[in-house]
N, C-alpha and C positions, 0 to 999 in steps of 0.2 A: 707710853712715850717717855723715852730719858731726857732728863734735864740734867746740862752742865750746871755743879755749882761751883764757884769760884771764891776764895776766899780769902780779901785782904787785909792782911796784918796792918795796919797804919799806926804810926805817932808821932808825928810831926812830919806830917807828908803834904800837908798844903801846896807845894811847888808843884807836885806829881799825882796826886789821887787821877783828879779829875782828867788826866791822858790815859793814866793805867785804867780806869775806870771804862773811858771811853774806847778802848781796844775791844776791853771783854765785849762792850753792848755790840760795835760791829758786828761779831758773828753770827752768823747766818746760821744760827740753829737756836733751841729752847735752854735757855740758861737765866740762872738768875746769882748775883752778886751779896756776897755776905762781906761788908764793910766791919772790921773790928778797929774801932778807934781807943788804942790804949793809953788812956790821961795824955792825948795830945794838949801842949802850951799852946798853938797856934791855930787856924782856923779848920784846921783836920775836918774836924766833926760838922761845922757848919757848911765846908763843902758835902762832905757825906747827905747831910740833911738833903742839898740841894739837890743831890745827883738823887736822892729817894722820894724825891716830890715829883722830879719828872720821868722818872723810869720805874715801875709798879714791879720791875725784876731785881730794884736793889735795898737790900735791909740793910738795918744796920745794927750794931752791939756798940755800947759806949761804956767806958769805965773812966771814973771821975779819975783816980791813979794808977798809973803805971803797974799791971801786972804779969808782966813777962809775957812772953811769947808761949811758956808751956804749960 
C-alpha cells in the first residue's frame, strides 16, 4: 500500500502549522506528516507536539537552532 508523506519545513509558524497541518490529515488516503521545526522562537514546536499526540500520522524533527532549509 503507498503512503503519502508530507513534509513541513516550519519556524516560526505558530499562526499557520496547525491549518496546513489539518488540510494534509483531510485526505482521504494513507499519509503520514513529517513536521521539521527549525529552532522556532515561538510556539511552533509545542503546536507540533500537539498535532502528534492526537494524529499517530504525524512526527516530528526539532532543532534547538535554526539550520537552514538544506
Amino acid at each position: 500500500m503507498a503512503v503519502l508523506s508530507v513534509a513541513i519545513c516550519a519556524r516560526d509558524e505558530e499562526r499557520t502549522l496547525d491549518a496546513v497541518a489539518g488540510e494534509v490529515l483531510k485526505l482521504g488516503i494513507s499519509k503520514e506528516i513529517l513536521i521539521v521545526d527549525d529552532g522556532s522562537k515561538d510556539r511552533t514546536y509545542e503546536i507540533a507536539q500537539n498535532l502528534s499526540r492526537k494524529n499517530q500520522q504525524v512526527r516530528i524533527f526539532h532543532h534547538d537552532s535554526s539550520r537552514g532549509k538544506g
